[in-house]
Each structure stands twice: as C-alpha cells, then as structure tokens.
C-alpha positions as CSV (number, residue, x, y, z in Angstrom):
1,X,6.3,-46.0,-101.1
2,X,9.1,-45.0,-99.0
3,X,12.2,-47.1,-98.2
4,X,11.8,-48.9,-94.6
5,X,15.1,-48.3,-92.4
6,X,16.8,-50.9,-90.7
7,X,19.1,-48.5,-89.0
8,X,19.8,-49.9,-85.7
9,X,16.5,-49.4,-83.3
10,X,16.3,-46.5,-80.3
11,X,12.7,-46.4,-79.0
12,X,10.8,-43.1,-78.7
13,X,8.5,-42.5,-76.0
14,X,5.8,-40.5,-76.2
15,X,6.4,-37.3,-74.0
16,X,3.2,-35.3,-74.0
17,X,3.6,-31.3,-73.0
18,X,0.3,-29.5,-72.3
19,X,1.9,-26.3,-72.5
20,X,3.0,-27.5,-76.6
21,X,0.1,-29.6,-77.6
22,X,-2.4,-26.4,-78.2
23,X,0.1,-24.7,-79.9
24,X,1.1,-27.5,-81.8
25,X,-2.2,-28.2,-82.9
26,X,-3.2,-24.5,-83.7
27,X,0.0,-24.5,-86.0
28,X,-0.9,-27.7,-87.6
29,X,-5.1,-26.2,-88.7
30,X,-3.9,-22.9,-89.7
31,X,-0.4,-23.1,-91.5
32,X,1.1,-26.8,-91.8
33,X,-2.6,-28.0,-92.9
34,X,-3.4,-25.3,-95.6
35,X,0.7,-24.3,-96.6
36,X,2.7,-27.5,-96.6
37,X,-0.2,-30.3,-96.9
38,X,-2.6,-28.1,-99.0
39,X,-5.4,-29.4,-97.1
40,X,-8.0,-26.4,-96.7
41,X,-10.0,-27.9,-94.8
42,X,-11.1,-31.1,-92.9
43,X,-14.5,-32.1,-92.5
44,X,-15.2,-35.0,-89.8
45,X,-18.1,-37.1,-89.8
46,X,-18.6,-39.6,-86.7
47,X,-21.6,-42.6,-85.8
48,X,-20.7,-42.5,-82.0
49,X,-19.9,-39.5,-79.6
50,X,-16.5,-40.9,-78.4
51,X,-15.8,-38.0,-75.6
52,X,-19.0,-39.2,-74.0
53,X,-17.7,-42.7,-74.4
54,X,-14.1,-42.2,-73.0
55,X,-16.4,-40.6,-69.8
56,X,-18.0,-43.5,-69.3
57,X,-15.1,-45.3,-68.8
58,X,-14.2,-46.8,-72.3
59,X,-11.3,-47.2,-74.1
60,X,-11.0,-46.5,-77.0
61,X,-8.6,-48.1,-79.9
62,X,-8.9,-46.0,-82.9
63,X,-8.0,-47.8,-85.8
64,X,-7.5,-45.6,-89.3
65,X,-6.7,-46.3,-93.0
66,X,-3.2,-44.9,-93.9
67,X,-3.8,-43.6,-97.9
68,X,-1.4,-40.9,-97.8
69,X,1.7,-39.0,-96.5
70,X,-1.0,-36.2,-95.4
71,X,-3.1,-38.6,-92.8
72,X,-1.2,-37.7,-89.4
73,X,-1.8,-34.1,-89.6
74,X,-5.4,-34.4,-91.1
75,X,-6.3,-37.2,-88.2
76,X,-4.6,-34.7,-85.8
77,X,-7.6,-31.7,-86.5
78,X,-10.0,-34.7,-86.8
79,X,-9.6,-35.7,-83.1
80,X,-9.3,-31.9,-82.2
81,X,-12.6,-31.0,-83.8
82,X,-13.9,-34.2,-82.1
83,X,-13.0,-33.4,-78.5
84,X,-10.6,-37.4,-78.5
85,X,-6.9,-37.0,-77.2
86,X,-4.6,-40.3,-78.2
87,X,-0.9,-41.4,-78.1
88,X,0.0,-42.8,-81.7
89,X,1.8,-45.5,-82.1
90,X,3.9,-44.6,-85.6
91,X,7.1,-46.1,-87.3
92,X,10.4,-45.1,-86.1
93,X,11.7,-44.7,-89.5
94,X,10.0,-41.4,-89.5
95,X,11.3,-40.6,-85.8
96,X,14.4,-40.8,-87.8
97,X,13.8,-38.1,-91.0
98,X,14.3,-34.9,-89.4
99,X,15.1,-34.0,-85.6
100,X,11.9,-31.6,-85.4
101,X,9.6,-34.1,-86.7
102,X,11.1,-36.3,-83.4
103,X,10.4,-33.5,-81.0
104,X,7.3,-32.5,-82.4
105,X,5.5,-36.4,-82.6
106,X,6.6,-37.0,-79.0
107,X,5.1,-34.0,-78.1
108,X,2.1,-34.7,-79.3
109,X,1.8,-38.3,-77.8
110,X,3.3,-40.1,-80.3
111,X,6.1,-43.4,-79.7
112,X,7.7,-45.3,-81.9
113,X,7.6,-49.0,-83.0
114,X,9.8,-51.4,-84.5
115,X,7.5,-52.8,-87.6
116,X,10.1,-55.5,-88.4
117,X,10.8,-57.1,-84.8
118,X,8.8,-57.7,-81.7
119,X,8.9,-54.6,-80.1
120,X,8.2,-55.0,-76.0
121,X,8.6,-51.3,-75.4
122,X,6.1,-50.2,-78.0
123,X,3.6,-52.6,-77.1
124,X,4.3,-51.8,-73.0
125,X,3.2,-48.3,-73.8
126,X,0.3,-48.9,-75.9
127,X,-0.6,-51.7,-73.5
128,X,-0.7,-49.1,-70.3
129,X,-2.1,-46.3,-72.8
130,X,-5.3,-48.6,-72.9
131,X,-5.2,-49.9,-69.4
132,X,-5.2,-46.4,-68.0
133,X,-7.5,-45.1,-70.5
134,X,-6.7,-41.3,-69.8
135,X,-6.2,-41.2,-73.8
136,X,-7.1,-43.4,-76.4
137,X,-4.7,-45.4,-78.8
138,X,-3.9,-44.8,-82.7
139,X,-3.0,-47.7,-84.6
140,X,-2.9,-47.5,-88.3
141,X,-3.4,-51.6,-89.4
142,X,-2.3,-51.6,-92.4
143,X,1.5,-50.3,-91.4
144,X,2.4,-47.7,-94.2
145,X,1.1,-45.4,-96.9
146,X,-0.2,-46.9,-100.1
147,X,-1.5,-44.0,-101.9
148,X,-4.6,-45.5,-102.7
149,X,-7.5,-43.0,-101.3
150,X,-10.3,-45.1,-102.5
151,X,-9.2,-49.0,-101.2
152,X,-8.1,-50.2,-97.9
153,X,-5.0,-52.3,-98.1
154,X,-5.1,-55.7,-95.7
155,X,-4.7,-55.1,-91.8
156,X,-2.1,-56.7,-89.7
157,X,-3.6,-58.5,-87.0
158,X,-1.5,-56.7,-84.3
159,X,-3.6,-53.9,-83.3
160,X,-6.3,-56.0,-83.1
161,X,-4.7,-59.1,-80.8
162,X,-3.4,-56.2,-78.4
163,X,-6.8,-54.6,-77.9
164,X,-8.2,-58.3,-77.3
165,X,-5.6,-58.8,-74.8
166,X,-5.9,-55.7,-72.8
167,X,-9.9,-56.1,-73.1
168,X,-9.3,-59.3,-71.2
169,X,-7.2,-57.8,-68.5
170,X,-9.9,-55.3,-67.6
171,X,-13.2,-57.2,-68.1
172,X,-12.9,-57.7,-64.3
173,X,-13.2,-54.0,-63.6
174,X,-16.8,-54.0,-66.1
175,X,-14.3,-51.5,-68.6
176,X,-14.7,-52.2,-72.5
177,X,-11.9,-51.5,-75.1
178,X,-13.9,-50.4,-78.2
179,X,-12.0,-50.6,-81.8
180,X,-12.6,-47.7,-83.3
181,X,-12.8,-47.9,-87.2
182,X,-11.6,-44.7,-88.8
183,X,-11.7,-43.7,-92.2
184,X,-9.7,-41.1,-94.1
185,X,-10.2,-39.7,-97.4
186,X,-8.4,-36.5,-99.2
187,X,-10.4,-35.3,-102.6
188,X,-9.0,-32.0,-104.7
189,X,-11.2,-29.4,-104.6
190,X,-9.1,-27.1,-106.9
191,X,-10.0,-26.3,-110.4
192,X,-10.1,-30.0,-112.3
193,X,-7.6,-28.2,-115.6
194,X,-4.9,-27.2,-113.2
195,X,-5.0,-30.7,-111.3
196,X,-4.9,-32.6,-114.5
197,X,-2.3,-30.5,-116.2
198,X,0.4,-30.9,-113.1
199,X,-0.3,-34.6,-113.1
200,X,0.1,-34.7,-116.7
201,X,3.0,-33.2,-116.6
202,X,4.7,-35.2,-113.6
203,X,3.5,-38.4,-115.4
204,X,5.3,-37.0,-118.9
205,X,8.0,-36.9,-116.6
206,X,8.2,-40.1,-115.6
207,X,7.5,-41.4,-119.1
208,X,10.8,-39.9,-120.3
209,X,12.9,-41.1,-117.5
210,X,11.4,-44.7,-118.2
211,X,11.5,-44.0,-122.4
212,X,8.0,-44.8,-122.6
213,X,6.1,-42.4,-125.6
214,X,2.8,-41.4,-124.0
215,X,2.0,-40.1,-127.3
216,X,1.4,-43.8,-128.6
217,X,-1.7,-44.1,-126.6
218,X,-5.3,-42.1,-127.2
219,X,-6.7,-39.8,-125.6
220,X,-9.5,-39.7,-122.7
221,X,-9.8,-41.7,-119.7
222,X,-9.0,-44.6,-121.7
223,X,-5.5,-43.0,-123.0
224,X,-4.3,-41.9,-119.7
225,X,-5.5,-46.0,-118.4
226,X,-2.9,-46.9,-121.1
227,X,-0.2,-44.6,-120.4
228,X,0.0,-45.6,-116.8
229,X,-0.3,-49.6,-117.6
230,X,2.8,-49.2,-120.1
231,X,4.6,-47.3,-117.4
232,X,3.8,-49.6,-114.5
233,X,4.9,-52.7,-116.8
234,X,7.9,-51.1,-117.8
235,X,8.6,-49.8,-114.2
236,X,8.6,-54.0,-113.4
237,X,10.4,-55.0,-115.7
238,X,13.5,-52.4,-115.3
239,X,13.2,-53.0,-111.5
240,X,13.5,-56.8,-112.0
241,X,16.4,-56.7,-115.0
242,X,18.5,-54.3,-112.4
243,X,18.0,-56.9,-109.9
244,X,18.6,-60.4,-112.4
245,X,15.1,-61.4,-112.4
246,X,12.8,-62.6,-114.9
247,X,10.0,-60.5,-116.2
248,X,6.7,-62.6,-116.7
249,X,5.0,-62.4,-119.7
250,X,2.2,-59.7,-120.0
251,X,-0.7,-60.6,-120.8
252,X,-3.8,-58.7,-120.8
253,X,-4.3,-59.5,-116.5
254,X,-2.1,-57.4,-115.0
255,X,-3.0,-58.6,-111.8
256,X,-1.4,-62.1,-112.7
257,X,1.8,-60.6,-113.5
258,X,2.4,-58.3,-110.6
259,X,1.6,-61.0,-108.7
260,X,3.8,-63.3,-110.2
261,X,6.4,-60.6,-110.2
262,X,6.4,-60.4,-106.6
263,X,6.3,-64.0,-106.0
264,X,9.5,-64.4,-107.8
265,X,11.5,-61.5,-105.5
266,X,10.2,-63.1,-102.4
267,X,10.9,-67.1,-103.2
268,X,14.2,-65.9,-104.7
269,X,14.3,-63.7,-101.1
270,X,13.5,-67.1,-99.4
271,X,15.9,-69.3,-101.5
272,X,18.9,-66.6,-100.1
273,X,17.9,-66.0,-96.9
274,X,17.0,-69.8,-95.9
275,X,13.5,-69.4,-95.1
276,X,10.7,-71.8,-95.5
277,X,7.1,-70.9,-96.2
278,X,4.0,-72.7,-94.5
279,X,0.9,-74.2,-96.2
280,X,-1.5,-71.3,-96.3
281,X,1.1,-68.2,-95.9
282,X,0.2,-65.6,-98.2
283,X,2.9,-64.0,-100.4
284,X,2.3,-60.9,-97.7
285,X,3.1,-63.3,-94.9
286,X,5.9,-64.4,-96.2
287,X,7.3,-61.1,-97.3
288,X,6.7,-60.0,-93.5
289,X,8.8,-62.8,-92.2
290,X,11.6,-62.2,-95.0
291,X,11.6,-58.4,-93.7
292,X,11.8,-59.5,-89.9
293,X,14.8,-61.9,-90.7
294,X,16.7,-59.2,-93.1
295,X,16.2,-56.3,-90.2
296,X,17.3,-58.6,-87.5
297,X,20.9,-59.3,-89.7
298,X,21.2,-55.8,-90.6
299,X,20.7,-54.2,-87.4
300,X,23.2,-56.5,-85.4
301,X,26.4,-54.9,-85.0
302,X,28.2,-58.5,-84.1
303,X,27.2,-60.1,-88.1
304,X,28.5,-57.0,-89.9
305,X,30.5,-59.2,-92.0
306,X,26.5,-60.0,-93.4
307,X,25.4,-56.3,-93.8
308,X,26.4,-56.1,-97.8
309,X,24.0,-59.2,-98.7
310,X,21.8,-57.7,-96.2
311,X,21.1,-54.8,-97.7
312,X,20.9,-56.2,-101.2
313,X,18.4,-58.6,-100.0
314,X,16.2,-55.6,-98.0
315,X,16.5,-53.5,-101.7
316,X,14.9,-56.6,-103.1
317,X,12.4,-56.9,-100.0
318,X,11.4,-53.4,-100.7
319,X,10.7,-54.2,-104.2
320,X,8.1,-57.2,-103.5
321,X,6.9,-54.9,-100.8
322,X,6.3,-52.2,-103.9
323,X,5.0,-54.3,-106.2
324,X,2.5,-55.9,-103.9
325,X,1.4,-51.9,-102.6
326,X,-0.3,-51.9,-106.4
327,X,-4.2,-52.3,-106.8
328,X,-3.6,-53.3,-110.8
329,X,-7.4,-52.6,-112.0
330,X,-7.5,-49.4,-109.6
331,X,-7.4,-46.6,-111.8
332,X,-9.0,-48.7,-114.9
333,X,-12.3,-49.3,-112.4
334,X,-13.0,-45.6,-112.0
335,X,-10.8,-43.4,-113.4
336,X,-11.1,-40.3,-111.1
337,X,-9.3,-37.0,-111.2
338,X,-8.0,-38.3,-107.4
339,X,-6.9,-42.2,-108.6
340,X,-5.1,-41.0,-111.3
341,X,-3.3,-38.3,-109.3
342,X,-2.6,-40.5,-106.5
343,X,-1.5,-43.2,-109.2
344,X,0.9,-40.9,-111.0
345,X,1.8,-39.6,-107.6
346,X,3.2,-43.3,-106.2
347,X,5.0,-44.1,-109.6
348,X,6.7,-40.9,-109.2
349,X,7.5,-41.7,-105.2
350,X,8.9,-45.5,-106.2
351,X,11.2,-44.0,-108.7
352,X,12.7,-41.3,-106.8
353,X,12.8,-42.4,-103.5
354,X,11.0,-39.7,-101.7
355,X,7.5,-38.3,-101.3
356,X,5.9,-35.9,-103.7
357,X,4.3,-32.8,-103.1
358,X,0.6,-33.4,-104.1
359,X,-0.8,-31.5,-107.2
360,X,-3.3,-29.1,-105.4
361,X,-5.9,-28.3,-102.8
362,X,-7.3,-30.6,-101.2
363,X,-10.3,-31.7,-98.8
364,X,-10.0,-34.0,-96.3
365,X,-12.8,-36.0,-94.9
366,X,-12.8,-38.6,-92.0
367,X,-15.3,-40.7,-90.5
368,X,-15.4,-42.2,-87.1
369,X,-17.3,-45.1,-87.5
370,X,-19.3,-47.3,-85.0
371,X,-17.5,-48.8,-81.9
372,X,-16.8,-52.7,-81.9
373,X,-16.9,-54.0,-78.6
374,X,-13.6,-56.1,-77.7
375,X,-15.1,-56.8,-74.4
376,X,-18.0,-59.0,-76.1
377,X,-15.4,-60.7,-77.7
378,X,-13.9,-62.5,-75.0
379,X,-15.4,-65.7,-74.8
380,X,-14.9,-66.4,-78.4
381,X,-11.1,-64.8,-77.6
382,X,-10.2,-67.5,-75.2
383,X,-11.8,-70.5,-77.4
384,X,-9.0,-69.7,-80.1
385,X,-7.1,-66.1,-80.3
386,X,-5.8,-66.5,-83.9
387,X,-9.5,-66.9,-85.4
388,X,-10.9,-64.0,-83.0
389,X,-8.2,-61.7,-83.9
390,X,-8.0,-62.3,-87.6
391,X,-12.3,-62.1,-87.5
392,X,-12.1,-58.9,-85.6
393,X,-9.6,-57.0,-87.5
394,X,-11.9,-58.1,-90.7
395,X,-14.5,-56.2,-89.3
396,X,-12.5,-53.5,-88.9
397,X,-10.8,-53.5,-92.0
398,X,-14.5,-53.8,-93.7
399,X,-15.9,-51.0,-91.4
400,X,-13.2,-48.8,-92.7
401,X,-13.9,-49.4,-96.2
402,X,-17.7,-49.0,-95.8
403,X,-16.6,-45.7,-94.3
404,X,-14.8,-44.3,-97.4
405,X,-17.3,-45.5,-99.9
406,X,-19.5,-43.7,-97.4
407,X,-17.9,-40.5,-97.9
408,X,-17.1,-40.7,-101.6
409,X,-21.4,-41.1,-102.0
410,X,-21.2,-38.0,-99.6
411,X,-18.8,-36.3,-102.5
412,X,-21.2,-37.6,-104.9
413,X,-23.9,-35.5,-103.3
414,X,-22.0,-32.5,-103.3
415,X,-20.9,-32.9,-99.9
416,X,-23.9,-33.2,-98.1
417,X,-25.2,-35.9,-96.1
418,X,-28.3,-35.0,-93.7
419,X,-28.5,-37.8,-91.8
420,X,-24.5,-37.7,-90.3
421,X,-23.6,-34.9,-87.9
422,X,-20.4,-33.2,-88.9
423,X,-18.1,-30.6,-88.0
424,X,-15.2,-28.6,-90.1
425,X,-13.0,-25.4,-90.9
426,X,-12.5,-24.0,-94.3
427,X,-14.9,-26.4,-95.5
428,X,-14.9,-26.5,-99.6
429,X,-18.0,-28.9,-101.1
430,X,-16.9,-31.1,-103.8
431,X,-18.2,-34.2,-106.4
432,X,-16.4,-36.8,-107.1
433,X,-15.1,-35.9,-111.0
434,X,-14.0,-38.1,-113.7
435,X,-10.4,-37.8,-115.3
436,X,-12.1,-36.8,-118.6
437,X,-14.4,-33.4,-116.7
C-alpha cells in the first residue's frame, strides 16, 4: 500500500474537455490498457441498462471495489463500453505523483479529495455532480488499493451519507439517486509457468532482503502458504522492532497477531497523540481519527515546531494502516495463481515504497450490479441517518462482493455466463487456476 501524503492540501477540480476526453479514452483501450497496465482486454457485465436510466432522469452513484493500482483505467473502458460518463472523486495524493497524471484526471472529470479532513470543496462538487445529474458520480468506499482481487475491504460510510443526503434534496422533484454497486476483478490470462516463475522470483527477492530461507519450506501450494506466512511474520516484527514495539507472540492464528499488532501501533498512536477511543470504535475507527488528527498537525504551517513527531507518528499510522490492509487466511483459503501474485505483489509494494509492475497479462472483468434506490430510503433516513447510512453502505459493500464471486464462477466456466449480457475488446476466456497448475 502506498504512503498517504500530508503535503499541505490544493483542491483539484474536475475540468472536463470534450475535445480530450475521446482521445483520452482511445489512448487509454489501445496503448495505456494493453502496454503499461497489461490488461488485454476488459470484459463488462451489467444487471441494469444505466444509459436508459440516467434518461429517465436518475442519478446515478457508482460505487466500485478498489483491488488494484489498475482499477481507474480498467473502470474508465468499462463505462465507455457501457455508454455511462462520471466525474471521480479520487485522492489528491495521486493529483500530486506526476504533473500529467493531474492534467489528464481533470480532464477526464476527475477532482480531488482530502481523505484525512472534512473536505467542503470535494463534497460541493460531488454534491452538484448528483443534483445536476448530467453525469453520474464515482466513489470508491473503501478509500485505497488493497491488492486483494478476490475480498472487498469495509466501506466508509461517506459515499453512502452523501447520496442519502442529496436523495433527500431532490425527492421533491420525483428524481431518485441509485447506488450503483460495481465490482472489479483482474485475472492473468498469460501462460500459468511464466506467471509463477516472475512471482517466484520477486518473492525470492523479498525473502533475501528480509533473510528469510524459502528453501526451509516444501513444496506445492502448501510450501508457497508457508513461505509467505514466514515472510509476513517477519515483515511485522522488523516493522515493529524499527519502531520500539513489541512483537506478539505467534501462534498458529495469524489473524490474532496482526490484529494485536495493529492494536498496539494505534493505542501507542493514541497514548502520543492524546486521543481517546469510544465504546464500540473499531481499531479502523480509531486509526481514521488518529490519521485526521496527525494530517491536521502536519499540514499547518503555524505548528511547524510539531512536524518532526508528526511525521514519526504518520510513519507509525501508516504501519497500523498496512497491517490492518492484510486478509491473514487469504491466500491459505484458496491458493490461486492471482492471490498469490497479488500477495507477493503487496509485500513487495510495503517494502519498497512504490507500486509494482504486475507479473503479466491480464483480464479485467467488471460488473455493474443492480441499482439500490436511495430515494426509498428516505423515511428510514430521517428516523436515524447513522443506522440508514451504515445499513445501506452494507448492502453495497455485500452487492459488490456478490459481484466478484459472481465473476470468479464466470472464470470457473471458462468465461461464459449465458444468462448476463456483456460487452468487451480483446477478450481472452480464462479458469480460475490453482498455484500448483
């Protein structure tokens, strides 16, 4: 997972060009797609015709799962080949990577937001985006990449209590917001040797910068299970020593001690910072408001005298905010050709700080799944927001991951499915293959 900045914040409008957009887009398909992304192709799958729905007057909220660096340029093609135009609401932190990625994005309807404060003029464009409902609005939930193709990470409740809202300020013109739940999945399609041998040799790699001997383990799915437990543990427990934290003890539930793990960075976070917790908080809820509190000291010019603990406290932030990014019994549950990849691909990410170019072709597949009315929601809106909002954007979150289970039993067919209309380009058929194939 990459670093979060806390440079201080410049918001980026979206600033649409008709004249660059089919360009854009053309360039996108047919070189950055297949060249830089080695996506060869993108095959979309959908429940609802959403053109005819924006016609009648709908607005739509699309609402996608965020598994890897790929997803913006793949959900670009998607809502060409569907016919959708939307402004995307995206961190600034990648406004901020290259100038040409910040005239391209604005140029194709994309703004910035500030994930770690209250952000007015983010939310005043996405607000009038769906009011005027001339485009729909992207909002990816669950705020950054996780690397984790096959499981959908928890939702914040944002996009979700904004849709609500503007649902409400429209229900007297008889106009609906619809979530839209979207759902992403990338799959390689190149030969299964070559895949495996690059990721065996990336996660070689990382076993010798960690000095863990991959040799100790067997071979088979249950060997390369092993060799990225005893990297992940180690990986903990040097991150922790650097940082004067205790390793817990590991035990055979790794689950217990990554969560542990985190949950000593972000009390020790709290103890420093001089936050309390409330009853019920999760350790991701907590995290969040440790994030808003360090962003807020490190982006004020007037407490520079602050900005050296600062940053040591946002290194440790990031830390809790990697270790909690890790599904512990992913890989071990199904060890596929793409978990593993992504795995040893994230490990790779967290240790050197940047994103890795991925092992080999791949397919892309995205579903648009069935509207959710935010309009029907209202009564049950006004009786109490935080329940309505937290119930809807479970329903999303679910819909989403019935959608990608719903296209890995499409890979399982071979990638047919004769009951879903789709569309595509350079569309390769693939199964779902195991580690060991």
């Amino acid at each position: 997972m990459l670093d979060f900045s806390d440079r201080p914040y410049c918001f980026f409008p979206p600033r649409e060009s008709v004249i660059w957009r089919p360009m854009l887009l053309g360039y996108n398909r047919w070189r950055y797609l297949p060249k830089v992304q080695r996506v060869v192709g993108v095959r979309v799958s959908w429940d609802c015709d959403l053109s005819e729905r924006v016609r009648r007057g709908d607005r739509l909220l699309l609402m996608p799962n965020h598994p890897t660096h790929s997803d913006p340029y793949v959900y670009l093609e998607a809502l060409s080949q569907m016919g959708v135009s939307t402004r995307v609401m995206a961190a600034y932190d990648v406004f901020l990577r290259r100038r040409m990625n910040q005239w391209v994005m604005q140029r194709l309807g994309a703004f910035s937001v500030d994930r770690d404060a209250t952000d007015k003029a983010a939310l005043r464009v996405a607000s009038e985006t769906l009011q005027d409902g001339r485009e729909g609005l992207t909002i990816f939930p669950e705020g950054n990449v996780h690397l984790q193709n096959d499981r959908v990470t928890a939702f914040n409740d944002g996009a979700a209590m904004l849709g609500l809202r503007v649902a409400k300020g429209l229900a007297s013109q008889r106009v609906d917001v619809l979530a839209v739940p979207v759902s992403i999945k990338l799959t390689y399609v190149e030969d299964a040797a070559d895949v495996r041998r690059r990721v065996e040799e990336q996660l070689g790699e990382v076993e010798k910068l960690l000095g863990v001997d991959g040799r100790a383990h067997e071979a088979g799915e249950d060997g390369i299970v092993a060799r990225l437990r005893a990297v992940a543990i180690n990986a903990l427990g040097r991150n922790l020593q650097q940082r004067g934290i205790a390793m817990p003890e590991s035990g055979d539930d790794l689950l217990d001690v990554v969560t542990r793990a985190a949950g000593a960075v972000i009390e020790g976070l709290e103890h420093k910072i001089g936050l309390a917790s409330r009853e019920g908080d999760t350790w991701s809820d907590r995290l969040r408001k440790a994030r808003r509190a360090i962003h807020e000291v490190r982006s004020d010019d007037e407490r520079a005298v602050d900005h050296r603990a600062a940053a040591m406290w946002a290194d440790e932030a990031m830390l809790a905010v990697k270790i909690l990014s890790y599904t512990p019994n992913y890989v071990a549950a199904r060890p596929t050709l793409d978990r593993v990849a992504e795995t040893v691909e994230k490990l790779s990410e967290d240790l050197h700080g940047r994103a890795m170019t991925p092992m080999g072709d791949r397919l892309a597949l995205v579903h648009f799944g069935e509207p959710i009315s935010l309009g029907g929601r209202l009564d049950a809106f006004k009786a109490s927001v935080r329940q309505t909002t937290r119930a809807v954007t479970d329903e999303v979150e679910q819909a989403v991951q019935a959608g990608v289970d719903r296209i890995n039993e499409m890979l399982a067919q071979s990638g047919t499915d004769a009951g879903t209309p789709t569309r595509a380009h350079a569309l390769t058929s693939t199964g779902s293959r195991a580690w060991s194939e």
